[in-house]
C-alpha positions in Angstrom: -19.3 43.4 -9.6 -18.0 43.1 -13.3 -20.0 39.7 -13.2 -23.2 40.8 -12.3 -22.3 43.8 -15.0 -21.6 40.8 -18.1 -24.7 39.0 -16.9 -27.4 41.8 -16.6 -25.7 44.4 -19.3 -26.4 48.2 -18.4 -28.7 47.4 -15.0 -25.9 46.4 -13.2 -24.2 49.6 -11.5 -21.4 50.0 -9.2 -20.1 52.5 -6.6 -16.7 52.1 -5.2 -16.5 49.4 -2.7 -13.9 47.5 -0.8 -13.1 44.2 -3.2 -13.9 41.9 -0.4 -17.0 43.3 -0.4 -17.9 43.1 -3.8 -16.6 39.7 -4.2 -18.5 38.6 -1.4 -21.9 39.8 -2.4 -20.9 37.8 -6.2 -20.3 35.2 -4.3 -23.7 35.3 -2.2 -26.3 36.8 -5.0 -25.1 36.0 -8.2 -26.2 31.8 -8.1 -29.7 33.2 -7.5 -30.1 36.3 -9.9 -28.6 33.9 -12.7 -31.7 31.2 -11.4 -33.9 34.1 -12.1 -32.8 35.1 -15.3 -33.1 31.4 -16.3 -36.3 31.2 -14.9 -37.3 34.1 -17.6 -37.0 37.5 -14.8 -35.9 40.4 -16.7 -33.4 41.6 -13.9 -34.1 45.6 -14.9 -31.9 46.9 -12.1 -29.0 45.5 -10.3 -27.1 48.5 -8.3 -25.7 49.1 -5.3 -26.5 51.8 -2.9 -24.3 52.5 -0.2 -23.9 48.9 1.4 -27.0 47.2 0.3 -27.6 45.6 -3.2 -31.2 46.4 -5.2 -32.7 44.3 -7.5 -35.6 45.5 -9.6 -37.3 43.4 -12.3 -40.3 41.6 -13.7 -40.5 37.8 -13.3 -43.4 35.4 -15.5 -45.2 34.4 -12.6 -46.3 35.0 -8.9 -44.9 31.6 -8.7 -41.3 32.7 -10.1 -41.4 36.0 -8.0 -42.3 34.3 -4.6 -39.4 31.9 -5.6 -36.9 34.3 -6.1 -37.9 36.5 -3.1 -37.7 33.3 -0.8 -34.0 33.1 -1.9 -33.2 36.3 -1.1 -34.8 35.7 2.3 -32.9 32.8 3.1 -29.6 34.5 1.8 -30.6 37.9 3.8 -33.2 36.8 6.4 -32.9 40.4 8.1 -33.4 42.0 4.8 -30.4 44.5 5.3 -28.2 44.3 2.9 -30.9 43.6 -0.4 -33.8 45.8 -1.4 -35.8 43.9 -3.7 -38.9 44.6 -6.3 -40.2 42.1 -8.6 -43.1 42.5 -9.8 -45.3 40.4 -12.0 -45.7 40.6 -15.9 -44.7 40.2 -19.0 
């Protein structure tokens, strides 16, 4: 996840995983968490734990959060391989 690492700085932690792995969950997440960021979210916390990816941050709005956790719903509709809090502030 040395992307999500250059995007995010020191949130972004990493346990060893298979590189398919890793690559796909770039591949899957990354498009959205970089929306977010654009969007104004301070991403606070982007780790992996075990096999599923959390994402912890602060986003402008309600509107922005409910945006971003619609993504995640559409990408993970089972919600088992994300744990995600945003919250709302500033």
């Amino acid at each position: 996840m040395d992307l999500l690492h250059r995007l995010f700085g020191s949130g972004a932690h990493t346990v060893p995983h298979d590189e398919d792995f890793l690559a796909r969950l770039e591949r899957k997440y990354q498009p959205l968490l970089g929306r977010a960021v654009a969007l104004g979210t301070r991403l606070d916390t982007v780790r992996l734990e075990g096999e599923r990816l959390v994402v912890e941050g602060i986003a402008p709005s309600a509107a922005v959060r409910d945006a971003i956790l619609r993504g995640i719903e559409a990408l993970d509709p089972n919600r088992c391989e994300t744990s995600v809090r945003i919250r709302v502030g500033n």
